[in-house]
C-alpha positions as a Markdown table, in Angstrom:
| # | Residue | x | y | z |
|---|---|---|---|---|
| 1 | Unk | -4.8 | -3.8 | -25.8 |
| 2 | Unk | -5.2 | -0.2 | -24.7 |
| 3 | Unk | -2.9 | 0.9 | -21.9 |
| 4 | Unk | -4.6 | 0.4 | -18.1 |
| 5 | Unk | -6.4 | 3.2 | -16.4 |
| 6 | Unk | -5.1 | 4.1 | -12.7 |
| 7 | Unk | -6.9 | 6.1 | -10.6 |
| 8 | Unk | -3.7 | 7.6 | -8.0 |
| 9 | Unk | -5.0 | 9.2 | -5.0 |
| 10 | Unk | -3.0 | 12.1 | -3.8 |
| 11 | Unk | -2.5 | 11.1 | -0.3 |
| 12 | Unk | -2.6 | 13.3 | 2.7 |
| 13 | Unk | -2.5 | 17.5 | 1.3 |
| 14 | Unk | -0.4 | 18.2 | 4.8 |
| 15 | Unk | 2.1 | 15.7 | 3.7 |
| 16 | Unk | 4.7 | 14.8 | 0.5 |
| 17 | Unk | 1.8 | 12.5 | -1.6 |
| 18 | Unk | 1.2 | 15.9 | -3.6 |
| 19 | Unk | 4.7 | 16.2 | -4.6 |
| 20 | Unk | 5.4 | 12.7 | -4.9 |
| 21 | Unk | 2.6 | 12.5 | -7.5 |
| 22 | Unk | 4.0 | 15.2 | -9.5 |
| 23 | Unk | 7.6 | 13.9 | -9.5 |
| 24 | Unk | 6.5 | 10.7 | -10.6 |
| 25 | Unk | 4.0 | 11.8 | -13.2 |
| 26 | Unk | 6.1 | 14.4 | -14.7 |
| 27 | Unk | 8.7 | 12.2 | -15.8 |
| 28 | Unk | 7.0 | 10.6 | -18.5 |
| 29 | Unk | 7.8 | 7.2 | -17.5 |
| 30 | Unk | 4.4 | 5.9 | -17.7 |
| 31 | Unk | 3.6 | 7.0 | -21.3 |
| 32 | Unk | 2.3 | 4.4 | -23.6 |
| 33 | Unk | 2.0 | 2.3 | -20.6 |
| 34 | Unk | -0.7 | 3.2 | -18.7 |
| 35 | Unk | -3.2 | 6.0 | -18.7 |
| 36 | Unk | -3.6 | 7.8 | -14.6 |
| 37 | Unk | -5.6 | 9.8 | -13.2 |
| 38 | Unk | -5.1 | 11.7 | -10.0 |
| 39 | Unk | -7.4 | 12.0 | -7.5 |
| 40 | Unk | -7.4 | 14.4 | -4.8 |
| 41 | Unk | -7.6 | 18.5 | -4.5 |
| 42 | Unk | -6.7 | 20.8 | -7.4 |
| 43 | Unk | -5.6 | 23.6 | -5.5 |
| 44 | Unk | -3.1 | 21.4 | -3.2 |
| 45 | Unk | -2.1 | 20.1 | -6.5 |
| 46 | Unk | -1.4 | 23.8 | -8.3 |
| 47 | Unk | 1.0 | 24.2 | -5.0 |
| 48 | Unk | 2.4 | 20.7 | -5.4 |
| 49 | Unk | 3.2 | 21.5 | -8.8 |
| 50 | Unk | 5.0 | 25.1 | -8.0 |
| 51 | Unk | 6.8 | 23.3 | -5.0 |
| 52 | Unk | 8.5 | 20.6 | -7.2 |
| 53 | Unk | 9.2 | 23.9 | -10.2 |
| 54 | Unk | 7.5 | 21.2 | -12.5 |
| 55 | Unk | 6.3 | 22.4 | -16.1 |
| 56 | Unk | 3.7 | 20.2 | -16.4 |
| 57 | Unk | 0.4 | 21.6 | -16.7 |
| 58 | Unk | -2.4 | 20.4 | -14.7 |
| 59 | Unk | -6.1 | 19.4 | -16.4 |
| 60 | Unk | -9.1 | 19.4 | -13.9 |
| 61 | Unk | -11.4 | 17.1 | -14.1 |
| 62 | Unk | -14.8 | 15.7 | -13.0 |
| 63 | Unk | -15.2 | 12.4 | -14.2 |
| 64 | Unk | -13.1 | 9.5 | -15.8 |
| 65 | Unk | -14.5 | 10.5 | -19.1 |
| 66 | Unk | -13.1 | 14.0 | -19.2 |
| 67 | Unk | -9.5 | 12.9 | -19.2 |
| 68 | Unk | -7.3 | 14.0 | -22.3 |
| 69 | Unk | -4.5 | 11.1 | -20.6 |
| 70 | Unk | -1.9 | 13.5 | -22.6 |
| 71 | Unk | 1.8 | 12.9 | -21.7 |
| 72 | Unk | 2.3 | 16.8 | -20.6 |
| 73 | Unk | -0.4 | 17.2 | -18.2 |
| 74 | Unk | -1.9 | 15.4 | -15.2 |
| 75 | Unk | -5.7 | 14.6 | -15.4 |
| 76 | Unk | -6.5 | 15.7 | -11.7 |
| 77 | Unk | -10.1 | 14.6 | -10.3 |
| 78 | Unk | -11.0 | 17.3 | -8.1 |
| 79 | Unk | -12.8 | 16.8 | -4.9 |
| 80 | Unk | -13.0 | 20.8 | -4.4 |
| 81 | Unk | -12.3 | 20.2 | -0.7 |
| 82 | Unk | -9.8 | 23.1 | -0.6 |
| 83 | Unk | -11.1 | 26.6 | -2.0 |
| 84 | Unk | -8.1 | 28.0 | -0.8 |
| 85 | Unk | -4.2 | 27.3 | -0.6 |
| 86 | Unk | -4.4 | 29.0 | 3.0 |
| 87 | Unk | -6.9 | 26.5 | 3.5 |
| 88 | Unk | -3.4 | 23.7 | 3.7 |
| 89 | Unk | -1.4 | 23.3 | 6.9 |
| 90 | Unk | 1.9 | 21.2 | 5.2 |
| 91 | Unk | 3.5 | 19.1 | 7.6 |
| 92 | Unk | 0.8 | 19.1 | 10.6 |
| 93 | Unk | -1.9 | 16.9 | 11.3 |
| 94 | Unk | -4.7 | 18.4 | 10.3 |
| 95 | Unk | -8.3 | 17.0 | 10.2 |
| 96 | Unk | -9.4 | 18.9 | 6.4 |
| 97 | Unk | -6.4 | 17.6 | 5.0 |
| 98 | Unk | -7.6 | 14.0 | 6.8 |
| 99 | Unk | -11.1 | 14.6 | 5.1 |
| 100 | Unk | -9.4 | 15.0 | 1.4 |
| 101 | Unk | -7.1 | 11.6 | 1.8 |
| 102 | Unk | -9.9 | 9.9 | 2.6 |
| 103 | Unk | -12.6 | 11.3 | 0.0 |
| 104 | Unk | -9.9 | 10.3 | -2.6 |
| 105 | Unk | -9.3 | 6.8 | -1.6 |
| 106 | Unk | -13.3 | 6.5 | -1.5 |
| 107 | Unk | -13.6 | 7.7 | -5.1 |
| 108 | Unk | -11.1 | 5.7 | -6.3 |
| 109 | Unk | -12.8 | 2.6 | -5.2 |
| 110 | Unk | -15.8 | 3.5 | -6.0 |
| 111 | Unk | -14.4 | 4.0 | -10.2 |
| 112 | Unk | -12.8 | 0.4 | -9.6 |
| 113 | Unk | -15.7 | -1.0 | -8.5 |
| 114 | Unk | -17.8 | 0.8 | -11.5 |
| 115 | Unk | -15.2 | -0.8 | -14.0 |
| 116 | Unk | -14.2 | 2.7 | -14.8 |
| 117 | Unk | -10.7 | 2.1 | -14.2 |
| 118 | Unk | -8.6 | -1.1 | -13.6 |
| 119 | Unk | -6.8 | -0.7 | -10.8 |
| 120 | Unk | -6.2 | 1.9 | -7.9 |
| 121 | Unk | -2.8 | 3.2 | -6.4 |
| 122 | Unk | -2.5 | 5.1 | -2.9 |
| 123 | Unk | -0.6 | 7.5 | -1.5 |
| 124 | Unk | 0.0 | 8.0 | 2.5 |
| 125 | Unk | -2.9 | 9.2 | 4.1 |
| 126 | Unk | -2.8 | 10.1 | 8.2 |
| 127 | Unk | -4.5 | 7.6 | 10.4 |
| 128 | Unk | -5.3 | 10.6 | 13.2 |
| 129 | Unk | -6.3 | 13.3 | 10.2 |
| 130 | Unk | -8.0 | 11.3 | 9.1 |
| 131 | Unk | -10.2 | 9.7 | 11.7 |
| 132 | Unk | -10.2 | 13.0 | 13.3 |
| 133 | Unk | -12.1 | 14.2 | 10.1 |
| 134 | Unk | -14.4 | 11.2 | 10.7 |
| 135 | Unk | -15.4 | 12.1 | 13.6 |
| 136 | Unk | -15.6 | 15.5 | 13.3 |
| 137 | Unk | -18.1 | 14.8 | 10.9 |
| 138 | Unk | -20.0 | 12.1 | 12.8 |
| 139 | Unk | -19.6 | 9.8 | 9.7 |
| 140 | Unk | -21.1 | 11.9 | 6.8 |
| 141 | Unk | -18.7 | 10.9 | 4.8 |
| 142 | Unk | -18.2 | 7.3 | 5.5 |
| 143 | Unk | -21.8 | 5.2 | 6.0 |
| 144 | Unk | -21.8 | 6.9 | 9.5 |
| 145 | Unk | -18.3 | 5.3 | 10.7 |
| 146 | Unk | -15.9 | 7.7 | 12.4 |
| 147 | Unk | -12.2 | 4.9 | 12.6 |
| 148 | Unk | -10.7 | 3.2 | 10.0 |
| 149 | Unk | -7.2 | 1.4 | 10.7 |
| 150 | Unk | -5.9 | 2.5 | 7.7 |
| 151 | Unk | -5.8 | 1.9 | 4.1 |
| 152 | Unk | -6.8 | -2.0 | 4.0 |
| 153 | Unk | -9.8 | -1.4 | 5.9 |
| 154 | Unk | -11.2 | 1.3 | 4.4 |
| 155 | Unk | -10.6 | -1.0 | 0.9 |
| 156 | Unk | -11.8 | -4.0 | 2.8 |
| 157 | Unk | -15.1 | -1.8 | 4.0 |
| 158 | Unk | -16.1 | -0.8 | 0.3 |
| 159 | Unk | -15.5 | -4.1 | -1.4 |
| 160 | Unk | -17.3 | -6.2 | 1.0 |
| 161 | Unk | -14.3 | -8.1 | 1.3 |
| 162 | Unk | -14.0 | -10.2 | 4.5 |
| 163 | Unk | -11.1 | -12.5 | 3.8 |
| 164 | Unk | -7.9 | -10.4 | 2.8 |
| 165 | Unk | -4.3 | -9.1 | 4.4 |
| 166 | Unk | -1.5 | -7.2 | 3.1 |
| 167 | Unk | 1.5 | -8.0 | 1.5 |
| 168 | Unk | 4.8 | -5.9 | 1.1 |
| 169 | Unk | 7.0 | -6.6 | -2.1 |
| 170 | Unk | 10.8 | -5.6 | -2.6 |
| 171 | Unk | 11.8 | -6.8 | -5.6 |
| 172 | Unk | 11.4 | -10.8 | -5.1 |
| 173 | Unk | 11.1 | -10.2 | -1.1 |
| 174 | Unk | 7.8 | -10.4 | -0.5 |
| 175 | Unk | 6.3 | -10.5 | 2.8 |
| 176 | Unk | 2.3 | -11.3 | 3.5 |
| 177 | Unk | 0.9 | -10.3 | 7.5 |
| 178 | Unk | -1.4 | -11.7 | 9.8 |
| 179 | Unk | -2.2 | -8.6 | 11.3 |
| 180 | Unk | -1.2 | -5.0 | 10.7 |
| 181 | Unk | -2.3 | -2.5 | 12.7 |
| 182 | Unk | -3.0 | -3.0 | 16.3 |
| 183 | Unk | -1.1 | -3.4 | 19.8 |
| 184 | Unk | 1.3 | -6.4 | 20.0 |
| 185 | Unk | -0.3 | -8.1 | 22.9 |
| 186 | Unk | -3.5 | -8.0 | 20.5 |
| 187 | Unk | -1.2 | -9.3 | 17.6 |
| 188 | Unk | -0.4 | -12.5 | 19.3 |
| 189 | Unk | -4.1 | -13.1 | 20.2 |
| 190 | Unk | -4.8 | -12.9 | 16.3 |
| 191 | Unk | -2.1 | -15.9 | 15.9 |
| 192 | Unk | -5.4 | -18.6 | 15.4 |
| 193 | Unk | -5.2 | -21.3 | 13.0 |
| 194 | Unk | -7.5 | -20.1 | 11.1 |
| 195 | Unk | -5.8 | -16.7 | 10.4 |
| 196 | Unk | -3.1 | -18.3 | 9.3 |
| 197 | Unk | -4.0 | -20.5 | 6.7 |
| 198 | Unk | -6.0 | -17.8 | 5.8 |
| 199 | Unk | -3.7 | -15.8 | 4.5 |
| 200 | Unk | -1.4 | -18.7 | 3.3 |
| 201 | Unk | -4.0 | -19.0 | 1.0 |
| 202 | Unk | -4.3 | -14.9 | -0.3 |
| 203 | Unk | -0.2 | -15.6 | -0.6 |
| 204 | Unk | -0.6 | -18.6 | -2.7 |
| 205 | Unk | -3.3 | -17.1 | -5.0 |
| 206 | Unk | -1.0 | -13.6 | -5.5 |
| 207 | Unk | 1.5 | -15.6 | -6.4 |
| 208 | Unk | 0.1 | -17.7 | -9.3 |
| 209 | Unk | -1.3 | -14.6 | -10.3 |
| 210 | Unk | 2.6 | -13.1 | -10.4 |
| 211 | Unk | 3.3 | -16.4 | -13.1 |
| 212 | Unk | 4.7 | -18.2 | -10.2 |
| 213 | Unk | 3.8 | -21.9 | -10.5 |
| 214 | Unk | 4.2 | -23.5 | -7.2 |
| 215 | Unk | 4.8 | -21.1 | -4.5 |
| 216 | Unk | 6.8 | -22.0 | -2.0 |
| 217 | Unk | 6.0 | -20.0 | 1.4 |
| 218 | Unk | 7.7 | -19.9 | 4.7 |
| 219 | Unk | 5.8 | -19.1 | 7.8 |
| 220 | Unk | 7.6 | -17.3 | 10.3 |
| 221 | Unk | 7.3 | -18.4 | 14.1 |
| 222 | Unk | 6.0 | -15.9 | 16.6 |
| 223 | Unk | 8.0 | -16.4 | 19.2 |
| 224 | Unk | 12.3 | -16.3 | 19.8 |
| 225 | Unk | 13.4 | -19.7 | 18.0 |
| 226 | Unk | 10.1 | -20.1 | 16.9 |
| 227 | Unk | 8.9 | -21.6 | 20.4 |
| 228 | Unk | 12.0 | -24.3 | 20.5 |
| 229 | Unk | 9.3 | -26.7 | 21.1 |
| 230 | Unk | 7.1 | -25.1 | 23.8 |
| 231 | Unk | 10.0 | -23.5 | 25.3 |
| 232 | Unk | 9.5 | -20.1 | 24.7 |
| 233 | Unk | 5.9 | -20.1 | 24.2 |
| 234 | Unk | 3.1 | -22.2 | 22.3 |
| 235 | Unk | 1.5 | -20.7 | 20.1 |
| 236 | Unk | 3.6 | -22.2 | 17.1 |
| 237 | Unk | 2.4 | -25.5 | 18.7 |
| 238 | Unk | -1.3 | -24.6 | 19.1 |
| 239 | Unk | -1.7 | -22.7 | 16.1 |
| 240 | Unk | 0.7 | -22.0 | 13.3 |
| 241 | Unk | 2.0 | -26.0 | 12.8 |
| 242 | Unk | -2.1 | -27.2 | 12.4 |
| 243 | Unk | -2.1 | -24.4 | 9.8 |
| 244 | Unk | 0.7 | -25.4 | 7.7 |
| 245 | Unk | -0.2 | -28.5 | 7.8 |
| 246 | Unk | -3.8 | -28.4 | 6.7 |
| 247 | Unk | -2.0 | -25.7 | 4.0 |
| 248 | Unk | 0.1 | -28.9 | 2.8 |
| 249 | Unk | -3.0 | -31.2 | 2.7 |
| 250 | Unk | -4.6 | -29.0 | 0.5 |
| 251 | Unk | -1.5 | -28.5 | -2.1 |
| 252 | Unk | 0.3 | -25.8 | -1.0 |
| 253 | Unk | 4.1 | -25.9 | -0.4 |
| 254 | Unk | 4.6 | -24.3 | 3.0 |
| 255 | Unk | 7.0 | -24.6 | 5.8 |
| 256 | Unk | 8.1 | -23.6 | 9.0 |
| 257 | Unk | 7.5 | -22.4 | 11.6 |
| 258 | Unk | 11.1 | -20.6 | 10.2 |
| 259 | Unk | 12.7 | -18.9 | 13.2 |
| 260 | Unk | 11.7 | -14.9 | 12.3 |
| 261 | Unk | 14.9 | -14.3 | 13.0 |
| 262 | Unk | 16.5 | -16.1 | 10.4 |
| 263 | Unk | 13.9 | -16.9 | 7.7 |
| 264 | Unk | 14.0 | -13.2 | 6.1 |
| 265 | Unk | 17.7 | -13.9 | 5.0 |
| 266 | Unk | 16.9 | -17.1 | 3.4 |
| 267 | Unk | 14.2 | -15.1 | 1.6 |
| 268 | Unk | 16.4 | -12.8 | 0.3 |
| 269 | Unk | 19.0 | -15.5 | -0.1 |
| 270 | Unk | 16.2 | -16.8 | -2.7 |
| 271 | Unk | 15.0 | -19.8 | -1.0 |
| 272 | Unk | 11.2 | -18.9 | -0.7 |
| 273 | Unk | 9.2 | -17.1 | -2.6 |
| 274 | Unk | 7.0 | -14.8 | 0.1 |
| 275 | Unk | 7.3 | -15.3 | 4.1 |
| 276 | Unk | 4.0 | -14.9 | 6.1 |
| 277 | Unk | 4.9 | -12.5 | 8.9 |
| 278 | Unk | 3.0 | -12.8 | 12.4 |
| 279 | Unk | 2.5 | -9.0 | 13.1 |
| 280 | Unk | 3.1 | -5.6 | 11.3 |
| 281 | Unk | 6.9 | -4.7 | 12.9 |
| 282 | Unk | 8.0 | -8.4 | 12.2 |
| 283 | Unk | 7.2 | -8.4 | 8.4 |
| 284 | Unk | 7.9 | -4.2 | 8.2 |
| 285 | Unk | 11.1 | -3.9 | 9.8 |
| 286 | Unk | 13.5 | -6.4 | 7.1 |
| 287 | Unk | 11.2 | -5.4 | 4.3 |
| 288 | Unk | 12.2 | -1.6 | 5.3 |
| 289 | Unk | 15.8 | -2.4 | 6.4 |
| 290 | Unk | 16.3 | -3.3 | 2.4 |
| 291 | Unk | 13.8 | -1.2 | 0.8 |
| 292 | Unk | 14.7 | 2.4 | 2.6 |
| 293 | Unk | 18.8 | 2.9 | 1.9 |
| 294 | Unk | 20.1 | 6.4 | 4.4 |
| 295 | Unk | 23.0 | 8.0 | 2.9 |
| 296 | Unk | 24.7 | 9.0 | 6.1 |
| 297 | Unk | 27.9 | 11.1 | 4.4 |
| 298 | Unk | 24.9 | 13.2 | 2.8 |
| 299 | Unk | 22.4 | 13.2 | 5.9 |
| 300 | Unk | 19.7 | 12.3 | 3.4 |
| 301 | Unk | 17.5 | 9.3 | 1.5 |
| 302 | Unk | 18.8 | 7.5 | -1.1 |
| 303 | Unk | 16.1 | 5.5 | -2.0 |
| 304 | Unk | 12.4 | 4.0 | -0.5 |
| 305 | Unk | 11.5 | 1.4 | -2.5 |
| 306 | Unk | 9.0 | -1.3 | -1.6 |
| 307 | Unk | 5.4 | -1.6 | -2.7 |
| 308 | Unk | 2.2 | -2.2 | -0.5 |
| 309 | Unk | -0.4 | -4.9 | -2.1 |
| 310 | Unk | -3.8 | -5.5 | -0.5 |
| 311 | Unk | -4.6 | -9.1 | -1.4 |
| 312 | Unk | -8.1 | -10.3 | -1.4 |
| 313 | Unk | -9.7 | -7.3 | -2.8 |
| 314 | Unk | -12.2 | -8.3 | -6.1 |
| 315 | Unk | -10.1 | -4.7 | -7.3 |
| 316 | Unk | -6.5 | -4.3 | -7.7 |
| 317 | Unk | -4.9 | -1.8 | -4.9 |
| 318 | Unk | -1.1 | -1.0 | -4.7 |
| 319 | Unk | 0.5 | 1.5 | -2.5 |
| 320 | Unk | 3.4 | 3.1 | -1.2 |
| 321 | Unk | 5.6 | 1.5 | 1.7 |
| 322 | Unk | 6.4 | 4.6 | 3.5 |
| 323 | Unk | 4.0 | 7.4 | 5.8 |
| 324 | Unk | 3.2 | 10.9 | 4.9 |
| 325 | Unk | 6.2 | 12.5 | 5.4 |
| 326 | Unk | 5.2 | 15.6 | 7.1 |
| 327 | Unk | 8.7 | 16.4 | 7.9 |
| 328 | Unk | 9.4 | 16.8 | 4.0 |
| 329 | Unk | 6.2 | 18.4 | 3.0 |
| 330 | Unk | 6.9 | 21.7 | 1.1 |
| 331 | Unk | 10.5 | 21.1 | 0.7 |
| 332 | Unk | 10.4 | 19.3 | -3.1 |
| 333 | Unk | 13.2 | 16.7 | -2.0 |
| 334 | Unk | 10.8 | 14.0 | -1.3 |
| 335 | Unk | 12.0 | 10.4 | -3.3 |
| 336 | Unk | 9.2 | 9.8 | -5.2 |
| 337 | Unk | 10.8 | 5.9 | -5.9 |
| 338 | Unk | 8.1 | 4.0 | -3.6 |
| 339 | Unk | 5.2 | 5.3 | -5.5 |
| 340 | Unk | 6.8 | 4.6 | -9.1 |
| 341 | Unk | 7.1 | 1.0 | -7.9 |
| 342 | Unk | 3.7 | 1.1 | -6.8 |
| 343 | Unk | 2.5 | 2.5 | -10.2 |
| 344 | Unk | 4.5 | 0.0 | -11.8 |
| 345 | Unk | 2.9 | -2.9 | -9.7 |
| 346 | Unk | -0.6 | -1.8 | -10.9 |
| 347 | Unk | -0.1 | -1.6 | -14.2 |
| 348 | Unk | 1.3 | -5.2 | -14.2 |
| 349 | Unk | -1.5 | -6.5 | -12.1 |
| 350 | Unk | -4.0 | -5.0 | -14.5 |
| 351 | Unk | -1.9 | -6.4 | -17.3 |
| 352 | Unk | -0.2 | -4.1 | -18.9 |
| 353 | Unk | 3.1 | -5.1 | -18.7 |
| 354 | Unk | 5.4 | -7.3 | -16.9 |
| 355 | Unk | 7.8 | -3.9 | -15.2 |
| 356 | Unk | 7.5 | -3.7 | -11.7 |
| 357 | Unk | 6.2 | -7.4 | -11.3 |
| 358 | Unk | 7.7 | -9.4 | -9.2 |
């Protein structure tokens, strides 16, 4: 079977995607694995390339068609957005930049969708650049809408796709949410029933999918102690118990409501196979607290590992499990680790091999 195609986008140009992209294709890691393509800007990319000193040579491209897929090049789709390199503001928000990230994600749904290649990884873009760029250019761009969330929605927008939620995977800790971006008070509202199961369901699927027979899922509680029977609030009561159980009548091995406070280390400890976290911070913070390692004695990253799966989708879409990383744009130092999981994770979802699956 010939290796998967992966179309990478290149992230936000103000921020580290650009390097990371380099770092991780230049390394030959991928060969005979999988064949990627980048999409995104070739000028940012030339600087990308100069700021990492890589000697791999870059091969423009226009279509999927025109890559060579050779192991000492990178087949970059360019979107010609920037005709300049003074054109790039590194480490800024800026609303061009914004415009780029979002362009590549676009194209690299639309190839999925086409069947032109099997599944799609993502770099960081900038939820302000990038809605900033939106607006700026009263929706030209994007079927005349000027706000996305983020990633998942822009995914969820061009699919069609009405029932999906993310998941975040380190290693065998994987961690599916009821809600991602928005406000905590609006978080808890989103605890319904229906939500719930919902995504039990998505968790369940992925999971077959990942050669897991009979999942077995723990559903955090919302509140401190997971209510303590009304105690402390009711929505585990109202809503997240009814959910479970209609999960169990319909086969699925689900428990809880698992205190959150509790229920991540018994995850880790190997006793479920994916949690469903109520909001974004609740299911980010343990995933993170694992996957991104500080070395204090060297002031510096030692690793950011974790991968970023949008379940749902009729395509496959991975993703780093970190932001743009304005802070280290320009500087070359950037761990590319998160996205060489995330290529990794494609290419086993799209069946190329089993490294990187969980």
């Amino acid at each position: 079977m010939a290796e998967p195609i992966i179309a990478l986008t290149m992230g936000d140009p103000s921020g580290n995607g650009p390097e990371l992209s380099v770092k991780a294709l230049s390394s030959g890691r991928f060969s005979k694995r999988a064949r990627i393509i980048l999409v995104g800007d070739m000028t940012v990319m030339e600087n990308a390339r100069r700021i990492c000193s890589s000697p791999i040579r870059l091969n423009r491209i226009t279509s999927v068609c025109q890559a060579a897929f050779a192991d000492d090049s990178i087949d970059v789709l360019d979107l010609g957005v920037f005709s300049d390199i003074s054109q790039l503001k590194l480490g800024q928000v800026d609303s061009r930049s914004g415009l780029c990230a979002f362009l590549a994600v676009k194209k690299a749904i639309e190839l999925a969708m086409e069947g032109q290649v099997d599944a799609t990884v993502t770099n960081a873009l900038n939820k302000e650049a990038m809605n900033l760029a939106l607006e700026q250019t009263e929706g030209k761009y994007s079927d005349g809408l000027t706000h996305f969330d983020g990633h998942t929605e822009i995914y969820a927008h061009y699919t069609k796709t009405k029932s999906y939620c993310m998941m975040l995977m380190h290693h065998d800790l994987r961690v599916s949410h009821v809600s991602t971006h928005c406000s905590l008070r609006e978080a808890c509202d989103r605890v319904r029933k229906d939500r719930v199961l919902e995504v039990l369901r998505l968790t369940d699927s992925a999971l077959k999918s990942m050669g897991i027979a009979r999942p077995h899922i723990a559903v955090a509680g919302l509140n401190p102690h997971s209510g303590e029977h009304g105690l402390f609030g009711h929505e585990e009561i109202d809503e997240i118990i009814p959910a479970i159980e209609q999960a169990a009548a319909e086969g699925l091995d689900a428990v809880g409501p698992v205190p959150p406070d509790s229920v991540f280390s018994e995850a880790l400890g190997g006793l479920y196979d994916a949690v469903i976290a109520m909001y974004h911070d609740q299911g980010h913070i343990p995933l993170k607290t694992v996957g991104f390692v500080y070395d204090r004695d060297k002031g510096q990253w030692k690793a950011l590992e974790g991968v970023n799966v949008t379940l749902g989708l009729p395509i496959i879409r991975t993703s780093v499990d970190h932001g743009t990383g304005f802070a280290l744009a320009g500087s070359g130092k950037s761990d590319e680790t998160s996205l060489v999981n995330a290529i990794d994770a494609a290419i086993a979802f799209a069946g190329g091999d089993s490294c990187g699956k969980a």
